[in-house]
C-alpha positions as MATLAB code, in Angstrom:
seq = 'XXXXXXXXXXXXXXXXXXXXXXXXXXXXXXXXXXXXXXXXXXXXXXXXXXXXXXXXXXXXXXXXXXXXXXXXXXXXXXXXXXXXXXXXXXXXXXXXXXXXXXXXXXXXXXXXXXXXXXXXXXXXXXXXXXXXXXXXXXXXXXXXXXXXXXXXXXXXXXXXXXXXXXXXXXXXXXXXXXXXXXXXXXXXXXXXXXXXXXXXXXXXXXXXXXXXXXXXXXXXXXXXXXXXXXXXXXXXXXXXXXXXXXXXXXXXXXXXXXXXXXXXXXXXXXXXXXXXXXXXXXXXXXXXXXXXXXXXXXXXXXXXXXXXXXXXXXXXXXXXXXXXXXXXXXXXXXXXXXXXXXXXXXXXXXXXXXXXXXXXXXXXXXXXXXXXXXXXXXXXXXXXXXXXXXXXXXXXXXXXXXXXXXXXXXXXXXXXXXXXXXXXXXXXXXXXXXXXXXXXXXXXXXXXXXXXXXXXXXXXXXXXXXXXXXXXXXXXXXXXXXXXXXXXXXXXXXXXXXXXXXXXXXXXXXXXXXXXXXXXXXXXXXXXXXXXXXXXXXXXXXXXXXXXXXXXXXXXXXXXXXXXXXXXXXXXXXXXXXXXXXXXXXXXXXXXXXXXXXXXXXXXX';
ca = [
       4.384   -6.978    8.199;
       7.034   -6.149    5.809;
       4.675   -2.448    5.227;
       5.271   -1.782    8.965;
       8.867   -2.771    8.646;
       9.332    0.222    5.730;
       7.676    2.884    7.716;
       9.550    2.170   10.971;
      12.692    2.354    9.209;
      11.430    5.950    7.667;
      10.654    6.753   11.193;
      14.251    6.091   12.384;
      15.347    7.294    9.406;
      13.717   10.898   10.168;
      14.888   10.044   14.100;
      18.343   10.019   12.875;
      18.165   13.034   10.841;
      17.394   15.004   14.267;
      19.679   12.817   16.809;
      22.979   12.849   13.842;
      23.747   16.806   14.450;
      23.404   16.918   18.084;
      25.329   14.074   18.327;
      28.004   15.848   15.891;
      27.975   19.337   17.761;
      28.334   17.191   21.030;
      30.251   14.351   20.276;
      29.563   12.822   23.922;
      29.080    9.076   24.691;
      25.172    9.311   25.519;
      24.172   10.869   22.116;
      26.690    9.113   20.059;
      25.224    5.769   21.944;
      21.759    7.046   20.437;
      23.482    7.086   17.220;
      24.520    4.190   17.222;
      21.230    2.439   18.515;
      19.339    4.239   15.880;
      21.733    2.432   13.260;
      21.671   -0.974   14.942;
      17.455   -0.454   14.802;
      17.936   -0.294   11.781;
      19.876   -2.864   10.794;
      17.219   -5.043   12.329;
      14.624   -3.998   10.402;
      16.355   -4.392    7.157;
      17.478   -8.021    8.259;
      13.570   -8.727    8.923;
      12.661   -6.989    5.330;
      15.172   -9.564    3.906;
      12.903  -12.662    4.773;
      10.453  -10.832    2.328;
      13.081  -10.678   -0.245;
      16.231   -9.475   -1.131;
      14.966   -6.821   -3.170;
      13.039   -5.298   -0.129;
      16.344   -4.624    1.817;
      19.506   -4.921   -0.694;
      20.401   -0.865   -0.502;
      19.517   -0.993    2.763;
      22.124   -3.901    3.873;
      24.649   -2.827    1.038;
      24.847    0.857    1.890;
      22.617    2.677    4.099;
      23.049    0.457    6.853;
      27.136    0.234    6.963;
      27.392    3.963    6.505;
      25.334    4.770    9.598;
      26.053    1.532   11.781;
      30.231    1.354   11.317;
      31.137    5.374   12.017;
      28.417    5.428   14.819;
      29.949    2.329   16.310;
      33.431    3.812   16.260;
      32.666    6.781   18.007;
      30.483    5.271   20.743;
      33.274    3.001   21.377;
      36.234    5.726   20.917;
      34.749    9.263   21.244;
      36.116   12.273   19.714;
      35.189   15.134   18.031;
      36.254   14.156   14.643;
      34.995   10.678   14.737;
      31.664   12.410   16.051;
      31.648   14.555   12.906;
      32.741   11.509   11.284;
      29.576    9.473   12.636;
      27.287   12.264   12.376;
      28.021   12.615    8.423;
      27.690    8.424    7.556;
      24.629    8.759    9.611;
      23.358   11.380    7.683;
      24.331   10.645    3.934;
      22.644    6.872    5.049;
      18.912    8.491    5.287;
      19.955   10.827    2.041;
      20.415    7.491    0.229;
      16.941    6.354    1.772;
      15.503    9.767    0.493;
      17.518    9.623   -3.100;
      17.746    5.530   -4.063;
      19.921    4.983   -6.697;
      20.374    2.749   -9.943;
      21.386   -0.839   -8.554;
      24.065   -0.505  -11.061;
      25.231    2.673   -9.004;
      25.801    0.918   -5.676;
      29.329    0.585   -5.636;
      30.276    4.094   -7.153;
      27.352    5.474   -4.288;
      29.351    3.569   -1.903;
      32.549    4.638   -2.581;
      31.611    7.938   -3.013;
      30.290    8.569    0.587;
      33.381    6.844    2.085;
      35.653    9.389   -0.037;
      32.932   11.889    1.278;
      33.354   10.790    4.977;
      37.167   10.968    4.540;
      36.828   14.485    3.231;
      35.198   15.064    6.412;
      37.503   13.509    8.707;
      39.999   15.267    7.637;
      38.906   18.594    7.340;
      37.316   17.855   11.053;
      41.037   17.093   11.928;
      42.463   20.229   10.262;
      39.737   22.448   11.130;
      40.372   21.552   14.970;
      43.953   22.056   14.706;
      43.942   25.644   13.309;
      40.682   26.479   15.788;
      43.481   25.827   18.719;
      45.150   28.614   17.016;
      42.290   30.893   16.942;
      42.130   31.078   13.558;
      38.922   32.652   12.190;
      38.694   30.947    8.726;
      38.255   27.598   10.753;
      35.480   28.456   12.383;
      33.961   28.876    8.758;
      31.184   26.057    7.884;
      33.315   23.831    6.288;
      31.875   20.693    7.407;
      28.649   21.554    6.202;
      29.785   22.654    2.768;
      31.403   19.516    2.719;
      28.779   17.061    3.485;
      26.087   19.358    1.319;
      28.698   18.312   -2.145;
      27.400   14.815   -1.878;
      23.637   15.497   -2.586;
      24.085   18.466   -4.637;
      26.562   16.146   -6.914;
      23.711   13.085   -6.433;
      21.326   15.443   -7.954;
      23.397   16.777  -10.429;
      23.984   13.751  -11.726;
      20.361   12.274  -11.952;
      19.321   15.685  -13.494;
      21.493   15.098  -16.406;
      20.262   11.851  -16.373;
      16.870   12.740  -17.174;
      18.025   15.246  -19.702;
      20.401   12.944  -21.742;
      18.226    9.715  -21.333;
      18.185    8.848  -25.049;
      14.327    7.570  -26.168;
      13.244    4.645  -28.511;
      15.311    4.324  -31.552;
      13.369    6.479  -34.687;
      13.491    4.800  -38.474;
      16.485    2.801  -38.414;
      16.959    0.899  -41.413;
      16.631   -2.962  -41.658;
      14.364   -2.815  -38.981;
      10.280   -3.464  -37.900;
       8.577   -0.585  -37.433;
       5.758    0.079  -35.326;
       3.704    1.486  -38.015;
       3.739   -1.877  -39.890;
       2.429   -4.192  -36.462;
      -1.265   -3.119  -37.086;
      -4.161   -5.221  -37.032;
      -5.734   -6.967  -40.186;
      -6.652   -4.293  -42.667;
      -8.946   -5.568  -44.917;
     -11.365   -7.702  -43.880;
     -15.337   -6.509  -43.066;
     -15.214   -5.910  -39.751;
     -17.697   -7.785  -37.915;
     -17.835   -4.568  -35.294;
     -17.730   -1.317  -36.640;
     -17.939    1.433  -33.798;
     -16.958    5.260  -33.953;
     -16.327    7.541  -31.136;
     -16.321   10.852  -30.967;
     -14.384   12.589  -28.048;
     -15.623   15.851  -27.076;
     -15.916   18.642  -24.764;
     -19.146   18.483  -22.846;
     -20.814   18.444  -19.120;
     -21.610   15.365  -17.415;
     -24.117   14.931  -14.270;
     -24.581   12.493  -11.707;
     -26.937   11.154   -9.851;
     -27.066   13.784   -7.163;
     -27.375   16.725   -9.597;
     -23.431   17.675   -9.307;
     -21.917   18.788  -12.332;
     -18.951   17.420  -14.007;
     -16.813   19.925  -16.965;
     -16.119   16.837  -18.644;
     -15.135   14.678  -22.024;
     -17.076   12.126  -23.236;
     -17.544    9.622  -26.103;
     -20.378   10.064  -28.574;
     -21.896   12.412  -25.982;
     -22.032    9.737  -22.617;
     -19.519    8.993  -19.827;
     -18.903    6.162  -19.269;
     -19.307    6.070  -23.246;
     -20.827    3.635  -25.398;
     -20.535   -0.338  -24.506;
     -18.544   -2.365  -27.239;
     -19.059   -5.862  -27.226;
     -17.895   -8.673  -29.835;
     -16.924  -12.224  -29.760;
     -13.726  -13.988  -29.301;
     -12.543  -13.807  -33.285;
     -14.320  -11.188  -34.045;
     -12.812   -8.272  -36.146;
     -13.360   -4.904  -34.548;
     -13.004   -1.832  -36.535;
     -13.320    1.612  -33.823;
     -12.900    5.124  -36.119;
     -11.858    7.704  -33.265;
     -12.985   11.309  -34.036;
     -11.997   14.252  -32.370;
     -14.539   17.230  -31.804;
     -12.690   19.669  -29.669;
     -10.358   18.035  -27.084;
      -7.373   20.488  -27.571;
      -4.865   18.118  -25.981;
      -5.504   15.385  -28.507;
      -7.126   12.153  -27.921;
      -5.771    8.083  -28.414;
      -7.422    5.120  -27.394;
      -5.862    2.588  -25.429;
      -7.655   -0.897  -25.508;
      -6.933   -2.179  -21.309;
      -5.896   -5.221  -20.889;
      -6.282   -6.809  -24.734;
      -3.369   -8.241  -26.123;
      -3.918   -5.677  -29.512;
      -1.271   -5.526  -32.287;
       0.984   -2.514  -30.984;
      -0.103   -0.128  -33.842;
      -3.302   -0.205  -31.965;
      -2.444    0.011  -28.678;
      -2.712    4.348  -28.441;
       0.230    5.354  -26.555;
       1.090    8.643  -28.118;
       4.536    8.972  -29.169;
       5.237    5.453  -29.083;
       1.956    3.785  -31.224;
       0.956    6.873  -33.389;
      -0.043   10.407  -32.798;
      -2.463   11.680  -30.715;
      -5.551   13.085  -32.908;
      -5.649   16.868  -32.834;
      -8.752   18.704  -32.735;
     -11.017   17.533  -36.093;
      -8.771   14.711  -36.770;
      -9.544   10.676  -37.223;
      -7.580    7.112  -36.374;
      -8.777    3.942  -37.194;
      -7.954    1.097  -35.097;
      -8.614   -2.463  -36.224;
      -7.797   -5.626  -34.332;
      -8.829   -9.171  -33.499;
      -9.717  -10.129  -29.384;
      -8.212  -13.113  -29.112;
      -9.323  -13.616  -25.442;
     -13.107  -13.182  -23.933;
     -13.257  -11.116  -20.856;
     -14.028   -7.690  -19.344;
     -11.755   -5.276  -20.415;
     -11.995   -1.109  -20.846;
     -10.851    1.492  -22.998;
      -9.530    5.244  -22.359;
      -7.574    7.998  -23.505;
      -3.970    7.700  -23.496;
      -2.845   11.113  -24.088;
      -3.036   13.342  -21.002;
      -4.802   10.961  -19.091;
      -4.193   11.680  -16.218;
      -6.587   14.899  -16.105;
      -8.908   13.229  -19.658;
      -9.624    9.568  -17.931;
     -10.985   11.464  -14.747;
     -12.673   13.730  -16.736;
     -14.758   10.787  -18.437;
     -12.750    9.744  -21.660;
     -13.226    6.034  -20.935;
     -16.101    2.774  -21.562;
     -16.339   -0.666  -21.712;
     -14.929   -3.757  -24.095;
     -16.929   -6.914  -23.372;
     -15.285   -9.977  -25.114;
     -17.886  -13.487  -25.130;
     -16.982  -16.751  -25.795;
     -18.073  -17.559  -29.317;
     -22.220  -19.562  -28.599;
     -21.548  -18.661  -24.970;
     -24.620  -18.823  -22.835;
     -25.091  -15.155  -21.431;
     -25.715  -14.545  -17.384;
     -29.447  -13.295  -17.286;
     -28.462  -10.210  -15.782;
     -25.371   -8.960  -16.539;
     -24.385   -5.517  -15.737;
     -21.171   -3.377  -15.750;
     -20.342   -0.775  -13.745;
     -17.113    1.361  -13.291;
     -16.161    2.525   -9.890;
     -14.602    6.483  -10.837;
     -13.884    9.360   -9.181;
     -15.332   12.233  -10.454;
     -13.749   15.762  -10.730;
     -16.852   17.544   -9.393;
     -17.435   20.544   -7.001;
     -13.434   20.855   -6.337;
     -13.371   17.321   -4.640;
     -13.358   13.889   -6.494;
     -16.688   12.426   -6.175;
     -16.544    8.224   -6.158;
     -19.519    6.551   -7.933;
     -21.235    3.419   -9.690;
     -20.789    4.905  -13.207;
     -22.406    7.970  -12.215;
     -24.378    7.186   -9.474;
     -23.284    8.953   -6.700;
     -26.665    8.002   -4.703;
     -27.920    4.290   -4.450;
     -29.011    2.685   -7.625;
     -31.069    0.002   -7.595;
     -31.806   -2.628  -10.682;
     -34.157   -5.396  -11.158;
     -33.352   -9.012  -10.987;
     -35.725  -11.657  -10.782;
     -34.837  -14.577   -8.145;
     -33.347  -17.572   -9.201;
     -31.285  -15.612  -12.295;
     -27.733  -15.847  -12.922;
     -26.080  -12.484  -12.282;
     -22.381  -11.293  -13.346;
     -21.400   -7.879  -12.584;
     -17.881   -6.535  -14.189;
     -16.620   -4.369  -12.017;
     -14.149   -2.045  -13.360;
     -11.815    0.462  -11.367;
     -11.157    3.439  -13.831;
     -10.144    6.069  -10.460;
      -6.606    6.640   -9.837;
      -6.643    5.163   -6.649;
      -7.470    1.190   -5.702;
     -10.668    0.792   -4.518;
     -12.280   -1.719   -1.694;
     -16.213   -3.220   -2.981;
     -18.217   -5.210   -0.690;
     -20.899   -7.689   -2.141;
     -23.535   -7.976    0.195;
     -26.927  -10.143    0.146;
     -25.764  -13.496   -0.607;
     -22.205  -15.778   -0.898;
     -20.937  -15.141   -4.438;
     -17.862  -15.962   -6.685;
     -14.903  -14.023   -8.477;
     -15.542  -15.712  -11.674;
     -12.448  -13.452  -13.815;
      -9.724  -11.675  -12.958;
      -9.088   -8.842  -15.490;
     -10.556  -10.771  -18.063;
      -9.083  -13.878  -16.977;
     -11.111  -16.873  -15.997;
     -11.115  -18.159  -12.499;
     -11.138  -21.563  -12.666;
     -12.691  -24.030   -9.729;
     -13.822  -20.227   -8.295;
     -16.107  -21.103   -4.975;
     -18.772  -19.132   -3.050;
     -17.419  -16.055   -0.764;
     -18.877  -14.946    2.051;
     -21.564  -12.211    1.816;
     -19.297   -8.882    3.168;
     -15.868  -10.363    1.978;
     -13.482   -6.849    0.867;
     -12.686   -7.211   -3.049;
      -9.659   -4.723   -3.365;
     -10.220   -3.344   -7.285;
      -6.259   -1.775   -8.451;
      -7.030    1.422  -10.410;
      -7.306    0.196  -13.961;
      -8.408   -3.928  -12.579;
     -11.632   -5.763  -13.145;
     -13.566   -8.463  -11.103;
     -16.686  -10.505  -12.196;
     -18.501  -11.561   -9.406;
     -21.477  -14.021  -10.233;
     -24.409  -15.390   -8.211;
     -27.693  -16.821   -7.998;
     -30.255  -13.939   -7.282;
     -32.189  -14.793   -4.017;
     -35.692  -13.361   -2.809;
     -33.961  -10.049   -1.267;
     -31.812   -7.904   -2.194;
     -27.768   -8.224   -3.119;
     -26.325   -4.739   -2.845;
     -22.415   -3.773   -4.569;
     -21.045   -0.879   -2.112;
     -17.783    1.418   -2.549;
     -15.978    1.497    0.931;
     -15.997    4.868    2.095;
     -18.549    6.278   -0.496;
     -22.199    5.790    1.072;
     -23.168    7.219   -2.045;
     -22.054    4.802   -5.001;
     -23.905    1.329   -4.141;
     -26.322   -0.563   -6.752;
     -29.024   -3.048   -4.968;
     -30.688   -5.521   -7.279;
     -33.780   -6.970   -5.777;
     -36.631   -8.173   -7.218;
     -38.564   -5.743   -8.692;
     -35.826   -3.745   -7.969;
     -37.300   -1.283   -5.294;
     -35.356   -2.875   -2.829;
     -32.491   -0.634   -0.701;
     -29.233   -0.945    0.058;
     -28.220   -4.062    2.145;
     -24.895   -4.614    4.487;
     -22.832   -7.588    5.833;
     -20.176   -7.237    8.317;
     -16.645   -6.924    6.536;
     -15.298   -9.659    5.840;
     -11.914  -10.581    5.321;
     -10.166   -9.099    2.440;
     -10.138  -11.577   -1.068;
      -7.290  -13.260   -2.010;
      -6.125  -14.055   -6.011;
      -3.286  -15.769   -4.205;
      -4.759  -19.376   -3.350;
      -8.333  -18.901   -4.844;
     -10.117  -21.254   -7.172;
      -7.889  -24.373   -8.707;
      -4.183  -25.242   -8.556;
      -2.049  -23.982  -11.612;
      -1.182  -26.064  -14.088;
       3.049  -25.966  -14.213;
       5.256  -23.706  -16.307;
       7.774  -25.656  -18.558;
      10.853  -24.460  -19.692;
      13.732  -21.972  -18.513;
      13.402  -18.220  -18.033;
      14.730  -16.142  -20.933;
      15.509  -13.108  -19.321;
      15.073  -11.823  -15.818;
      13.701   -8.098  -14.777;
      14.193   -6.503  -11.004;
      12.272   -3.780  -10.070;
      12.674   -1.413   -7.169;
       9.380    0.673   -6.483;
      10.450    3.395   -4.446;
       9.682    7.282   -3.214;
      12.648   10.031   -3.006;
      13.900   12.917   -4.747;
      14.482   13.550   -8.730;
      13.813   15.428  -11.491;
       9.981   15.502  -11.788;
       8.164   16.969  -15.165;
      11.565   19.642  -15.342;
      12.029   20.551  -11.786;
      13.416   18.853   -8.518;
      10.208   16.753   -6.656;
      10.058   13.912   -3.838;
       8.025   11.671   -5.576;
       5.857    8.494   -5.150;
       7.361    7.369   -8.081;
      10.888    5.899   -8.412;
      11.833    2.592  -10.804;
      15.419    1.398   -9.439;
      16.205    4.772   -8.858;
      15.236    6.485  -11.596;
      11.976    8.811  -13.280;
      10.901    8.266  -16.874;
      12.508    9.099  -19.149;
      16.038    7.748  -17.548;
      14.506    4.239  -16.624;
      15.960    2.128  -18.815;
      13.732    0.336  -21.735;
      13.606   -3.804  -20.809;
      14.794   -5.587  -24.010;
      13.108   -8.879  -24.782;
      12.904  -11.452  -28.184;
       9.761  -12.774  -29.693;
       9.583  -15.982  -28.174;
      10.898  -15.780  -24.461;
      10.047  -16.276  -21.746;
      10.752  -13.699  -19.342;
      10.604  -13.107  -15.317;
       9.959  -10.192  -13.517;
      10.844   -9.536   -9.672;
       8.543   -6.291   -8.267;
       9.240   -5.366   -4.980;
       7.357   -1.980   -3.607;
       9.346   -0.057   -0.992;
       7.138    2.795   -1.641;
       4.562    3.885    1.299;
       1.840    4.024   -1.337;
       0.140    1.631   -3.698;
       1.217    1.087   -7.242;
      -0.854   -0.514   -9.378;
       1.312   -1.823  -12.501;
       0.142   -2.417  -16.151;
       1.902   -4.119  -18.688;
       0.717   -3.254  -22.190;
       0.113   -5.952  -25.008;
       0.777   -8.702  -22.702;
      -0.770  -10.346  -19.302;
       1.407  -11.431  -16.682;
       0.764  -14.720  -14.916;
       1.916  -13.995  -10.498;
       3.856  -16.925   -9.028;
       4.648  -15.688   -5.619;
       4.171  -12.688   -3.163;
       7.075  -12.391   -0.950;
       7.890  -15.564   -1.511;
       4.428  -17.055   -1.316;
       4.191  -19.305   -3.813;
       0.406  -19.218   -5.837;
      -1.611  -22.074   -5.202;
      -5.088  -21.597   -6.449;
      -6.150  -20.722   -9.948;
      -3.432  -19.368  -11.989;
      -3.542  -16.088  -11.564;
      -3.599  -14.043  -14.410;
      -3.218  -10.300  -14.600;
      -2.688   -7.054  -16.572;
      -2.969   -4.568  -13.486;
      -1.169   -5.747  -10.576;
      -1.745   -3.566   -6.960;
       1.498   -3.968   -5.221;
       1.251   -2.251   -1.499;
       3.976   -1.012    0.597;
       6.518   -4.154    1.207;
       5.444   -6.282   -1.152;
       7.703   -8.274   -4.093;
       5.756  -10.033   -6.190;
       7.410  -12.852   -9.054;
       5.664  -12.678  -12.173;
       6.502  -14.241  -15.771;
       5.354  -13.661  -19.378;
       5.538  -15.130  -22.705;
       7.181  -12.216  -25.459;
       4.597  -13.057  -28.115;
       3.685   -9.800  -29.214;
       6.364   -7.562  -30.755;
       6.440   -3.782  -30.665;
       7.575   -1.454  -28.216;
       4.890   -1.444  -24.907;
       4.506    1.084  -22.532;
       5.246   -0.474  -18.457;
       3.635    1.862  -15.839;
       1.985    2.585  -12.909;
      -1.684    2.995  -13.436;
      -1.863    5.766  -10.978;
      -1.695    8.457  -13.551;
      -0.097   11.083  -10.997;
       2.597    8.285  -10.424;
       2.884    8.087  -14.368;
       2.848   11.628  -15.159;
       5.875   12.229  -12.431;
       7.523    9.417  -14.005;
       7.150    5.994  -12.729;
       7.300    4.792  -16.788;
       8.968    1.928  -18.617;
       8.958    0.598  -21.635;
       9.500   -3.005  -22.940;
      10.833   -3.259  -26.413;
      11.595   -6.574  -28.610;
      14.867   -6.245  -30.385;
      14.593   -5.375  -33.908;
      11.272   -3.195  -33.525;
      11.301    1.082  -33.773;
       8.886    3.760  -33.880;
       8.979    6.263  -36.563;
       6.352    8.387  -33.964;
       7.981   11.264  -32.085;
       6.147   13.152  -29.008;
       4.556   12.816  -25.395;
       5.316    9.051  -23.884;
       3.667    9.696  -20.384;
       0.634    9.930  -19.790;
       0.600   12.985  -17.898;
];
């Protein structure tokens, strides 16, 4: 609902952008009348985004709204030509502040900037028509225009030098914890000792297409790690020939921040012949994934990414337990979406009567619908969190994967076959059947699974909220990678690096509001830390507690989350979506007292 409510009010939005200078050249009661109604339309929609939460509608109600609604409704009730020009400029500068959302911070210097703006209008309107009676011909000059143009040329002005004068994480300072010193345990045996080397190479899938990709020790997806809760891994990273440099970011474990691989922020990337060691302790079992975190948005596509299984210490294994990551490929000018890299039907063997668990992992850009088909089965993790009191689905029920998220579904293998299919790629589907010559095998769609109420009730929080974070998701206009974009990619008004850092001590506990008025998804990912959701537009959660590192928020939706600040360092906060990232939507949360001596690319662009 509230998704509809955003793009109707970009409709009227664009609406008013046509009706507002007709109505301004005119200034007669049936367009101004139109004016108006577009403003009062409106108005309604951002009172019914409000019942989703505040943060859905608040620049809407505080100043779009009033700036379109209150001149409008003064000229339709006393036409004129100045209060025309008068409505025709609040009208406009209302979608400009839909198109450019500002710092909440901002509102009241945004508002009181467009009502100097509007009188600047009215009275040149006033003057202009006075001298125009005289037949002067330096009235009939565009001064209106000019006029109204000063108020997004000073809007961008302003976030331009924004961008340029953000200042970035504080470098060396004395007294202080560095970054360099939150590393893992250094000299114990490792109980896992793994080395990858990145390097240039050519990867094929299933259906013969070529891939000019990067891969670890030779294979994309590369090599499965897997250890045990406890366990000590030690991963050397070696870099062949990847001229842009290579990191490794561990997804969704809770690593000491030297080890998390954000370049700039964690270390340096590794240049061309160059080593890192990273060393750390899982302290959670689960499905989890590692990739490049320098340039990622072009190196994760192109294959720089595998698998972290974490067990249970003397858990008892599924008998068939398979992971497979749903990517789009780079290949043949078009991404290509498969099962790893089957782009054609894979089948596997599974006897009846096993246990299965598949981890499903989403390393595409984009969130990604899977359909398990074949027989009722259960979302046993979320992102490496256990579901607890998970029940049987219905065969066809829509799993939506966000880009960077993981799933475990388990069953019981029956006597035919259980098929795993990408929605909208006929190509990427694995059947297991016995004997596993089985093919593919469809239910009707189902309806789409919810984290929300699924599995057990949540056990209570205790104790007060620290600190409290709003984010505003949004698209407009700003300073993009150096040059002036509309972007998918807005945080309270601002692009990386202007968004301000989120300060937090070891030890709170800390709330975040997210609210999306974006028209695309953004999958979000906290580093170093999982966030636990307690409501969706108000929705409280009522089934297991739902734990997450990757959160898909869609168009319209604010979503309450909290976390405990147990793990100091300075963590990168973005959109998963590596376009979004690379064009800015980036954050960073930093405990007080921590700095990074590291200096260089934050985004992963």
């Amino acid at each position: 609902m509230y998704g509809i409510l955003i793009f109707a009010d970009l409709t009227l939005a664009v609406v008013t952008l046509i009706v507002a200078p007709v109505a301004g050249v005119r200034a007669s009661r049936p367009w101004l009348y139109s004016l108006a109604a577009l403003a009062v339309a409106r108005l309604a929609a951002a009172l019914l985004l409000l019942t989703g939460g505040l943060l859905l509608a608040d620049a809407r109600l505080s100043v779009q709204v009033p700036l379109a609604l209150l001149p409008a409704a003064g000229a339709a009730v006393r036409p004129g030509r100045t209060a025309a020009h008068v409505a025709a400029a609040g009208s406009a500068l209302s979608v400009w502040w839909l198109l450019a959302p500002f710092a909440p911070q901002d509102t009241v210097p945004v508002l009181a900037g467009s009502v100097a703006a509007l009188g600047v209008v009215a009275a040149l309107s006033t003057a202009i028509a006075g001298r125009r009676d005289t037949g002067s011909r330096a009235a009939r000059l565009p001064w209106l225009t000019a006029a109204f143009l000063l108020v997004p040329a000073v809007t961008l002005a302003v976030a331009g030098r924004a961008d340029a004068t953000a200042g970035g994480h504080r470098h060396g300072d004395a007294g202080r914890i560095s970054v360099a010193q939150l590393t893992g345990p250094q000299t114990p045996i490792p109980a896992v000792r793994v080395t990858l080397t990145a390097a240039r190479s050519t990867v094929t899938l299933a259906s013969g297409r070529t891939v000019d990709a990067l891969t670890f020790n030779g294979s994309s997806p590369g090599p499965e790690i897997r250890a045990v809760r406890g366990q000590l891994i030690e991963v050397t990273l070696v870099n062949t020939d990847v001229a842009e440099g290579v990191t490794v970011h561990w997804h969704g474990v809770d690593v000491p921040n030297a080890e998390d691989g954000v370049p700039g922020v964690t270390q340096d990337a590794v240049a061309p012949g160059g080593r890192h060691v990273y060393r750390f302790v899982p302290t959670r079992a689960g499905t989890f994934w590692y990739h490049t975190h320098r340039d990622a948005l072009l190196n994760v596509e192109r294959g720089l990414f595998g698998a972290l299984i974490v067990e249970e210490p003397g858990a008892v294994a599924e008998q068939v337990d398979r992971t497979a990551f749903v990517h789009a490929w780079p290949a043949g000018g078009a991404d290509v979406v498969a099962l790893d890299r089957d782009d054609r039907p894979a089948r596997q063997d599974a006897a009846a009567g096993r246990t299965v668990r598949l981890r499903l992992v989403n390393s595409s850009a984009e969130p990604q619908t899977i359909r398990v088909s074949g027989t009722p089965f259960a979302v046993a993790a979320i992102d490496g969190n256990e579901v607890r009191g998970a029940t049987p689905l219905s065969p066809g029920t829509e799993l939506l994967l966000a880009a960077g998220g993981r799933y475990d579904v388990t069953f019981t293998m029956p006597d035919g076959p259980v098929t795993a299919a990408v929605s909208d790629a006929p190509g990427a589907t694995l059947t297991l059947s016995p004997g596993g010559a089985s093919g593919p095998v469809t239910a009707d769609a189902g309806e789409r699974f919810d984290p929300l109420a699924y599995g057990a009730g949540p056990a209570t929080e205790t104790g007060a909220y620290q600190r409290t974070y709003d984010l505003r998701l949004d698209d407009g206009f700003g300073f993009s990678q150096g040059r002036l974009s509309y972007v998918s990619s807005l945080i309270n008004g601002r692009l990386y690096p202007a968004v301000p850092t989120l300060e937090v001590a070891e030890g709170e506990l800390v709330r975040m509001r997210i609210a999306s008025r974006s028209v695309v998804e953004h999958p979000f990912h906290l580093h170093g830390h999982r966030v636990r959701v307690l409501s969706r537009n108000g929705e409280p959660a009522t089934g297991s507690p739902w734990w997450t590192d990757t959160l898909n928020i869609s168009t319209g939706e604010v979503y309450e989350v909290v976390f405990r600040a147990d793990n100091p360092g300075i963590w990168m906060d973005h959109c998963h979506n590596f376009q979004h990232g690379a064009n800015g939507m980036i954050m960073h949360l930093a405990y007080e007292g921590v700095t990074t001596p590291y200096t260089g690319e934050h985004a992963p662009e």
